[in-house]
C-alpha positions, 0 to 999 in steps of 0.5 A: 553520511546523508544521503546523496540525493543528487545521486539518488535523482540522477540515477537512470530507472531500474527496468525489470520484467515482471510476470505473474499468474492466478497463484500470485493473485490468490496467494496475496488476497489469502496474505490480506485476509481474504476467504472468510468465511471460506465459502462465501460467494463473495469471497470466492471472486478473490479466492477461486480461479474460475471466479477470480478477480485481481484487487488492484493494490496487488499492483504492489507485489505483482512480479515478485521481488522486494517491495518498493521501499526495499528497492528504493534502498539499492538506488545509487546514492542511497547507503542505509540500515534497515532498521531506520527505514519505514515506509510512510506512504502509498500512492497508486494509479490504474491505467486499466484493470489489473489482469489475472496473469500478465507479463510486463515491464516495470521501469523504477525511480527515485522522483524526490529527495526531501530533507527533513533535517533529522530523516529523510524521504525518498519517492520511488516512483513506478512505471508498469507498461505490457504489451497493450501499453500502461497498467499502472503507476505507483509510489512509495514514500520512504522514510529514513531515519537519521539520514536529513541535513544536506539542505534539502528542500523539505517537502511537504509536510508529513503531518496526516490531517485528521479524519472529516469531522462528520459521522462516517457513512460506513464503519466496518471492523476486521481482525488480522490473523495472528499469522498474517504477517507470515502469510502476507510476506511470501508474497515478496516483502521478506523484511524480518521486521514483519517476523524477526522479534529480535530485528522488531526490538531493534527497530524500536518496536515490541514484537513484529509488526503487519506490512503497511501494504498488508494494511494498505490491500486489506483496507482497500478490499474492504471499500470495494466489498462495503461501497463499489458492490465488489467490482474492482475494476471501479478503483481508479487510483488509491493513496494512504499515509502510514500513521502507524503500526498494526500487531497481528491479532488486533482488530482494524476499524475503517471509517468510510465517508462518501463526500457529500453528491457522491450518489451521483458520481460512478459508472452510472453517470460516467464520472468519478467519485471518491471515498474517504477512508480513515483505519484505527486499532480498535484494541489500542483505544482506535490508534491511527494506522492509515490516514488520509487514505482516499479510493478514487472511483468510477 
C-alpha cells in the first residue's frame, strides 16, 4: 500500500526528552573519526573533557534512540520495509552552540510527503527547546522505495546540482576507519545495514555501508578544523544531500570553496558567510557521496 501521507501530515509531533553528557560528545566525535592523531592538540577540543567543545552535527544523535529517518518510520500512516528506505538528506539549524550536557525536549514531525511515483520522500522535521529556549531544528529527508503513486505533489526535484565549476579553495582527503561503521552506530543508529552483510545485500548493496550522517559530522568537522580555525560555535546552519554510498576503509575527498567576498563575511564583520562543500570516494574514481552540501557561518 502507498503510503498514507494525509495520515503521516496530520499526526500530532512526538515529543520526547532528550538528555546528554561529555561521554556522548566523545563518543560521537571517536564514531566520526576524531582523535587522529591522538595526541593532537587540535583533536584534544573534540576528545579530552577539559578541552572539549560539541560539533554541532552532534545535534543529530543527541539524547540517543534512533536517528530521524528510523523514527520517521514509526509516524502514523507510514508501514514500510527497511530495507527500501534511504536517507536522502540533511538539514540543520543552530539556535545556539550545542552545550556539553543538556537536558531538552525534542518535539518530531512529518512537515512533507512528496510522490514520486515509484518512491516516496517524507521530511521529518525536529524541534529541540531546553530550559533557555530553542537549540536547534533539524530535518531529515526520507526516501522510500516502492512507496509513491498516490497523486501526490512531487516536490522538488532530487537531482543533486554539480559542484561550482572553479578550482576548490581547499581540498582535504580523510580515510574512514575499517571499523567506523560499528564505532559510529553505538551512538543510536543501530540499522544493521551499517553492519549486517546479509541485511546490505538485501538492500542491493555489497557489503555494509558508513551512516550517511557519519559522512554527514566527519565533513563538517573538517570545515571547521580547515577554514573556521576550529571554532564550532561559528556553524550556524549546515545542509547535505546524500549522493551516495561510502564503504568503511575508503578514502573521502572534500572540496571546499568560499564564494567569491567570503574574506569579508564571519565574526569580524558581524555577517554570515558560507562554504560550499562537495565529498567524493577517492578509490571509486571520486564517486559523489555528499552534494549540495553548504556550512553557514558567522
Amino acid at each position: 500500500m502507498p503510503i498514507d501521507a494525509a495520515g503521516a501530515l496530520g499526526a500530532a509531533p512526538r515529543v520526547r526528552e532528550i538528555a546528554w553528557d561529555h561521554k556522548d560528545v566523545q563518543l560521537y566525535h571517536l564514531g566520526i573519526g576524531a582523535g587522529r592523531p591522538a595526541t593532537d592538540p587540535r583533536e584534544l577540543r573534540y576528545t579530552l573533557e577539559s578541552r572539549l567543545q560539541v560539533l554541532p552535527s552532534f545535534a543529530t544523535v543527541a539524547g540517543g534512540g534512533a536517528p530521524g529517518v528510523i523514527r520517521t518510520l514509526s509516524v502514523p500512516g507510514v508501514d514500510v520495509d527497511l530495507a527500501h528506505v534511504l536517507h536522502g538528506g540533511q538539514r540543520l539549524r543552530l539556535h545556539r552552540p550545542v552545550p556539553v550536557r543538556g537536558r531538552a525536549t525534542a518535539a518530531a514531525r512529518v512537515v512533507a510527503a512528496y510522490d514520486k511515483g515509484t518512491a516516496a520522500v517524507l521530511v521529518l522535521r525536529t524541534e529541540v527547546t531546553d530550559a533557555d529556549g530553542p537549540l536547534w531544528t533539524d530535518e531529515a529527508e526520507v526516501y522510500v522505495r516502492g512507496e509513491g503513486g498516490w497523486g501526490g505533489d512531487r516536490g522538488p526535484s532530487g537531482r543533486p546540482s554539480p559542484p561550482p565549476a572553479e578550482r576548490p579553495d581547499r581540498i582535504v582527503e580523510r580515510t574512514v576507519r575499517e571499523d567506523q561503521a560499528l564505532l559510529y552506530r553505538l551512538s543510536g543508529d543501530w540499522n544493521p545495514l551499517h553492519a549486517d552483510p546479509e541485511f546490505a545485500a538485501r538492500a542491493g548493496f555489497e557489503r555494509p555501508v558508513l551512516h550517511g550522517l557519519c559522512t554527514y559530522g566527519a565533513t563538517l568537522k573538517t570545515v571547521v578544523d580547515t577554514l573556521l580555525d576550529g571554532d564550532v560555535t561559528r556553524v550556524r546552519a549546515y545542509r547535505t544531500r546524500f549522493a551516495g554510498v561510502v564503504y568503511p576503509g575508503e578514502t573521502l575527498r572534500v572540496r571546499m570553496w568560499r564564494p567569491a567576498g567570503a574574506e569579508r563575511y564571519g565574526a569580524e564583520s558581524g555577517g554570515a558567510g558560507e562554504v560550499r562543500v562537495a565529498v567524493s570516494a577517492v578509490e571509486r574514481d571520486d564517486a559523489p557521496v555528499l552534494a549540495d552540501t553548504v556550512v553557514r557561518y558567522e
